[in-house]
C-alpha positions in Angstrom: 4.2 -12.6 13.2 6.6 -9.3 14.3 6.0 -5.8 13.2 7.1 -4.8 9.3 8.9 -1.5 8.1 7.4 -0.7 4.8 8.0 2.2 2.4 5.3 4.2 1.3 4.9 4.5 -2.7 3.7 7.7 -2.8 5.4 9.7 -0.3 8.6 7.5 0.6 8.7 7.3 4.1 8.9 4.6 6.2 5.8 3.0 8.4 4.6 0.1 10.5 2.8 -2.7 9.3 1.7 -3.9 13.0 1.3 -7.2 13.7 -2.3 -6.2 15.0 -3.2 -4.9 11.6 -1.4 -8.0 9.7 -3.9 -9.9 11.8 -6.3 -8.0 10.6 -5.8 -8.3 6.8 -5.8 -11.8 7.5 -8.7 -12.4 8.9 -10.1 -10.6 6.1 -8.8 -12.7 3.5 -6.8 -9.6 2.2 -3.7 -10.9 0.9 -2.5 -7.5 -0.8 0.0 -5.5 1.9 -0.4 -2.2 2.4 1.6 0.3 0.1 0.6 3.6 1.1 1.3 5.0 5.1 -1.8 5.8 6.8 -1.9 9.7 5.8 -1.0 8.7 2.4 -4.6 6.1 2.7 -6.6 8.8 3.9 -5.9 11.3 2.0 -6.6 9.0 -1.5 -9.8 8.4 0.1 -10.8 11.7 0.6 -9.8 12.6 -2.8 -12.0 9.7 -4.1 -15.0 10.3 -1.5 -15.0 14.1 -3.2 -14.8 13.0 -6.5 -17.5 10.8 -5.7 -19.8 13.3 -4.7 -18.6 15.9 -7.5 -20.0 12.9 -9.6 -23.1 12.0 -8.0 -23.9 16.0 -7.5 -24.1 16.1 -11.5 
C-alpha cells in the first residue's frame, strides 16, 4: 500500500491519504476513503459539535 493524492470536495486542493492512515481505516473496517483534507474534517466537525450544543442548550 503507497501514499494516495486525493482531491478535497469542498475546498479542491490536493492531500495525502498516508499509507499509515489507509492502515488505519482498515483496521477499522471503514471502507469509505476520505473526501475532505484534514482542515476541511475539522472544521465540519466543529461546525457540527456547535450546532450540537446550540441544540442541546435549547
Amino acid at each position: 500500500m503507497s501514499d494516495k493524492t486525493l482531491v478535497c470536495r469542498d475546498c479542491g486542493i490536493e492531500f495525502v491519504f498516508s499509507e499509515g492512515e489507509q492502515e488505519f481505516f482498515k483496521e477499522r473496517g471503514l471502507a469509505n476513503i476520505p473526501t475532505r483534507c484534514p482542515a476541511c474534517r475539522k472544521a465540519r466537525k466543529e461546525r457540527r459539535d456547535r450546532q450540537a450544543e446550540a441544540v442541546a442548550a435549547k
